[in-house]
N, C-alpha and C positions, 0 to 999 in steps of 0.2 A: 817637483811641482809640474814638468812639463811634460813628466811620464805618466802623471794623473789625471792631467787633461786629455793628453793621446787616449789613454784607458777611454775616457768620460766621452769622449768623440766615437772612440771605435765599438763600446757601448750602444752610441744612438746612433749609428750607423744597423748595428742589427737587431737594433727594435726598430727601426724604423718600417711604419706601414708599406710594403712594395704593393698592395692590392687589398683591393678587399671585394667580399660576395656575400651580399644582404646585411652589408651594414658590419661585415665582423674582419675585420684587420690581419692581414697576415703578413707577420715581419719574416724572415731568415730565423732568426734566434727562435721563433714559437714554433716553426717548423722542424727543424733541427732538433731540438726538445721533443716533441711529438715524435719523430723519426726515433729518436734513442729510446723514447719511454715504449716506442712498439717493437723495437729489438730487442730491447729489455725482457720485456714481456716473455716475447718468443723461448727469451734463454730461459725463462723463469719456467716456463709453463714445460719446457723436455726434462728442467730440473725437478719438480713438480712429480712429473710420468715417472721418473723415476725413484723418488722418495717411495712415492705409493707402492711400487713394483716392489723396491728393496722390502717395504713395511709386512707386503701381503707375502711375501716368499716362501717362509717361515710358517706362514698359520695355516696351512693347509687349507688354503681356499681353492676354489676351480678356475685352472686357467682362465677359462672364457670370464668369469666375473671379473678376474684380476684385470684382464685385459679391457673388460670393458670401463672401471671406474678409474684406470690410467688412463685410457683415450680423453673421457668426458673432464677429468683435471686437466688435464693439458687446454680441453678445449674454452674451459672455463678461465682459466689464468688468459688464454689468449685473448677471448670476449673482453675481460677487465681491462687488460692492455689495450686494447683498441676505444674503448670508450676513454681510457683515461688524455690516451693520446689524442685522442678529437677534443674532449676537454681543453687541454693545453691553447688549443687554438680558437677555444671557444664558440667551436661548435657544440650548441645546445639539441637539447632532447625534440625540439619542435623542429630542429635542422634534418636532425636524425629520419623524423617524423615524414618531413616532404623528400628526401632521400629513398626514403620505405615504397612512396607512393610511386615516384621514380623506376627504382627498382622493379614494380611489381608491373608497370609498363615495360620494359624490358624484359622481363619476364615474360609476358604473354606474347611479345614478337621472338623469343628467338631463346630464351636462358629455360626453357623449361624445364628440358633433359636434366641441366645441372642442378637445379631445384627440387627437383622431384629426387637426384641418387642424393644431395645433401639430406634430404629431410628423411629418404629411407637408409639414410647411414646412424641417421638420431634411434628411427625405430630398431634399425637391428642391435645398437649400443646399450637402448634400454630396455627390450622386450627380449633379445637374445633367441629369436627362433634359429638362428645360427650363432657357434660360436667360434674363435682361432682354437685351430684343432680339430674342428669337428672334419669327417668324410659324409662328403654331400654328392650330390646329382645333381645338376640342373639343365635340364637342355641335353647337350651331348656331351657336358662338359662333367667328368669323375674326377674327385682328387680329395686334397685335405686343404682345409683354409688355414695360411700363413701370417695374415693382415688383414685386417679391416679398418680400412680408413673413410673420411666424411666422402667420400665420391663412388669409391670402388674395394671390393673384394681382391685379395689376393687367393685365388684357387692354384695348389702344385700338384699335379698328375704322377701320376707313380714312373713316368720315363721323366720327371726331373724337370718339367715345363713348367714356367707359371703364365697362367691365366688370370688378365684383368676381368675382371663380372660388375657391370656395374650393380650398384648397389637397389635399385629399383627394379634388377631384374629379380635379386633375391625375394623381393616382397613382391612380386606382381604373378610370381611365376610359382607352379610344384616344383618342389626341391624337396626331395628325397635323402635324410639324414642315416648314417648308420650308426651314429654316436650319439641321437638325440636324447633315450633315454638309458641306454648303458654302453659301457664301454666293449658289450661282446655281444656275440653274436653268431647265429646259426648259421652253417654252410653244410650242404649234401656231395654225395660223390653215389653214382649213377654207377651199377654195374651189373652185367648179365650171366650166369650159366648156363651150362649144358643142361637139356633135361638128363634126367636118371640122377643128379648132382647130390648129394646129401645135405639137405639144405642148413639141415641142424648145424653140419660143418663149418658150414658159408659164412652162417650167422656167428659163429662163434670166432671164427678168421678175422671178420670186419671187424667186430667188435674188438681182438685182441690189438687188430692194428693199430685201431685207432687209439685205442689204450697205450701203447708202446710208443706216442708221438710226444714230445718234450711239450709242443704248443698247443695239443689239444687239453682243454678242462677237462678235469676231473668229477667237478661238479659245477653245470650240470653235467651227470656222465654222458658218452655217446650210446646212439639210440641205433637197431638194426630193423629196416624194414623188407619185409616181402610183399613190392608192391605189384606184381602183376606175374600171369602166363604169356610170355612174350610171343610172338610165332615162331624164334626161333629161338629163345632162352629163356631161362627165370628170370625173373628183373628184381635186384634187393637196391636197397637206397641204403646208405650210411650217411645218421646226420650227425656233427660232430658240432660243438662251441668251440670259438677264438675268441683272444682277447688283442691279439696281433694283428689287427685289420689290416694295417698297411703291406704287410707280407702275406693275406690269404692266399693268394694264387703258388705260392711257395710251398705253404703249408699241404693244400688242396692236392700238388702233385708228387708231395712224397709221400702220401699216401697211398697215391695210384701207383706209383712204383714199388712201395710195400706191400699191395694188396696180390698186384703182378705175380710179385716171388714169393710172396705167401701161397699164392694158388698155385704155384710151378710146384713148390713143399708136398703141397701136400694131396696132389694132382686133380685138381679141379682144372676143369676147363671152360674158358672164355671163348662161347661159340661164334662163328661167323654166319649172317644170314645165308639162309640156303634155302633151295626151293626143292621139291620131288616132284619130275615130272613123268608121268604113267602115259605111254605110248599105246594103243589100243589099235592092234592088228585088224584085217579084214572090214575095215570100215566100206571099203570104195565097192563092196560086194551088195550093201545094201542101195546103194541108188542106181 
């Protein structure tokens, strides 16, 4: 009987009102509650990101989608958590309401920055002009995106760096996609011969090289151009597809090293600028 009263005491100890603001009561016990239902949440909402993940693994959907309707569940489980938790203490929707108006004073002194990359962290989740995975440009900044979360971008550079971008810079600014609408993409390789060169040769050289590389497509096939009389070479362009974006600079140089030893093969030569200069005697006789 006297462990049911202790109970019945230690009860109305934490419901007991410690405060209140406009009239709504906040004991320990509504807090605490509140607190667990918004950790809850949290845990619910990574558990959440990843059902989805697990769901979409398998169906061959595109990362970028996959990744963005994980984010936006997580962010929804969290929303629910957070109103239910306010609930608990009975904050109502009209609380919410002068809160908002709050907020958006605050906002205009000093929280913009962070307003502005939240709400262009929404655009980029549901418009998707970038996606995780894509190779972008923005600014001076090259790489591939790792993460997109409500604030900021994760950008990784091909030396292994990651770069935070906020996320308003993505939508305020040109960014430059090389994944926007396929996964490949065209690169050239620049190179000159001797006059007198058999150009038919040339052509057919570049072309077999670039045929003989593991990572260049097949289709589309590569392409040989004769694009100019240099002053001091022929000038041919080779344009080649990848699908390997992240190692083009890889790919780009063993080719220039096969094109090298192909033209040693088969003795073509890679001229150096030179100049002819014509000396003209007897000049000082005329003046």
């Amino acid at each position: 009987m006297e462990s049911l009263t202790y109970l019945k005491d230690m009860w109305g100890y934490l419901t007991h009102p410690l405060f209140e603001i406009n009239g709504h009561a906040f004991s320990f016990m509504s807090m605490v509650t509140a607190i667990a239902i918004f950790v809850i949440g949290l845990k619910l909402s990574k558990v959440a990101e990843k059902i989805i993940g697990n769901f979409f693994s398998d169906k061959g959907v595109e990362k970028g989608v996959q990744a963005s309707v994980e984010r936006i569940t997580r962010y929804i489980v969290m929303i629910t958590a957070m109103f239910m938790a306010l609930d608990t203490v009975g904050v109502s929707l009209k609380s919410l309401a002068a809160l908002g108006a709050v907020l958006m004073v605050g906002i205009g002194f000093g929280l913009q920055n962070i307003a502005q990359n939240f709400i262009s962290g929404l655009i980029i989740l549901l418009e998707r002009p970038v996606r995780v995975g894509d190779l972008i440009k923005v600014g001076d900044i090259t790489g591939k995106i790792t993460d997109i979360s409500a604030r900021y971008t994760v950008v990784q550079t091909r030396d292994d760096i990651s770069i935070i971008v906020p996320n308003s810079q993505l939508i305020s600014e040109q960014v430059t996609s090389q994944t926007f609408n396929s996964e490949q993409i065209r690169f050239g390789v620049d190179v000159g011969v001797a006059y007198g060169s058999d150009v038919r040769l040339v052509e057919k050289i570049l072309f077999d090289v670039a045929m003989m590389h593991k990572d260049v497509l097949k289709n589309p096939a590569p392409s040989v151009f004769f694009t100019n009389f240099g002053e001091s070479s022929l000038d041919f362009r080779l344009l080649v597809w990848v699908e390997d974006l992240w190692h083009y600079e890889k790919i780009l140089s063993d080719l220039r090293f096969a094109i090298d030893q192909s033209f040693r093969d088969h003795n073509v030569t890679i001229p150096f600028p030179q100049r002819d200069l014509h000396i003209v005697s007897g000049l000082e006789k005329r003046f």
